[in-house]
C-alpha positions as CSV (number, residue, x, y, z in Angstrom):
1,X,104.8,156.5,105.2
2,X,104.2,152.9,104.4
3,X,105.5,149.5,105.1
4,X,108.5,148.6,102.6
5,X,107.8,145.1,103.6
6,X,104.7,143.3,103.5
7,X,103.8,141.7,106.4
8,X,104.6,137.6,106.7
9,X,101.7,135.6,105.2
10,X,100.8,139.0,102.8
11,X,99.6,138.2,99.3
12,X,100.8,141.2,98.1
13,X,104.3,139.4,97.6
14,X,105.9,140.1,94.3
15,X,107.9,136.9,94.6
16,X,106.0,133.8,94.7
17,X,106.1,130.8,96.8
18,X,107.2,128.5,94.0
19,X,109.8,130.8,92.8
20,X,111.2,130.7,96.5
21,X,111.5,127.4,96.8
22,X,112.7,126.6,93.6
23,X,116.0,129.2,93.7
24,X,118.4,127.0,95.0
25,X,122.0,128.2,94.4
26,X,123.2,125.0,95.1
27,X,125.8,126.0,97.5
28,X,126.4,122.5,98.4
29,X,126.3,120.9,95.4
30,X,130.3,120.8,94.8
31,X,130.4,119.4,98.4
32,X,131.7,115.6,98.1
33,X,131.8,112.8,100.1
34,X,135.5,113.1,101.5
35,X,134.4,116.5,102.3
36,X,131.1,115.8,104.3
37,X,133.0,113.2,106.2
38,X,135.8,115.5,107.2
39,X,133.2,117.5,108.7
40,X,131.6,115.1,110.1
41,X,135.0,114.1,111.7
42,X,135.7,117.4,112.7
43,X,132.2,117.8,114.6
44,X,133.2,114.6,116.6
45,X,136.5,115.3,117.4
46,X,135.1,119.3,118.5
47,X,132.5,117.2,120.6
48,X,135.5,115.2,122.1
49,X,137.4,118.2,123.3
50,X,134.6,120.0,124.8
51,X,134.0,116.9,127.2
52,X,137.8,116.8,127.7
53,X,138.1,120.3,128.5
54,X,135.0,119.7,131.1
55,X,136.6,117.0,132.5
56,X,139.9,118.9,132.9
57,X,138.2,121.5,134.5
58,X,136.3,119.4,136.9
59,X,139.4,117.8,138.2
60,X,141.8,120.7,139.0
61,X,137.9,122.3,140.7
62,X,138.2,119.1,143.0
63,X,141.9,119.3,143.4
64,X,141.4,122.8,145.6
């Protein structure tokens, strides 16, 4: 039985570097600006929480 898969750095390859790094499917490309900033936004604001939460937590651990 052999290998399906050719090992990592292989020749034997049937798909090419180049063709790799050239199929892009462009699953970003309908992302806009408003959108990218609402993420952005979103990543803060999940940021901001996570320090609140610790915070909250830390209190009520001194509390007893």
């Amino acid at each position: 039985m052999t290998n399906v898969y050719p090992p990592l750095g292989s020749n034997d390859n049937p798909i090419s570097r180049t063709q790799l790094q050239s199929d892009d499917d462009g699953f970003d490309s309908d992302l806009n600006t408003d959108m990218i900033m609402l993420l952005e936004e979103n990543a803060r604001l999940r940021a901001l929480v996570t320090q609140l939460s610790s915070l909250v937590i830390k209190h009520v651990v001194d509390l007893k």
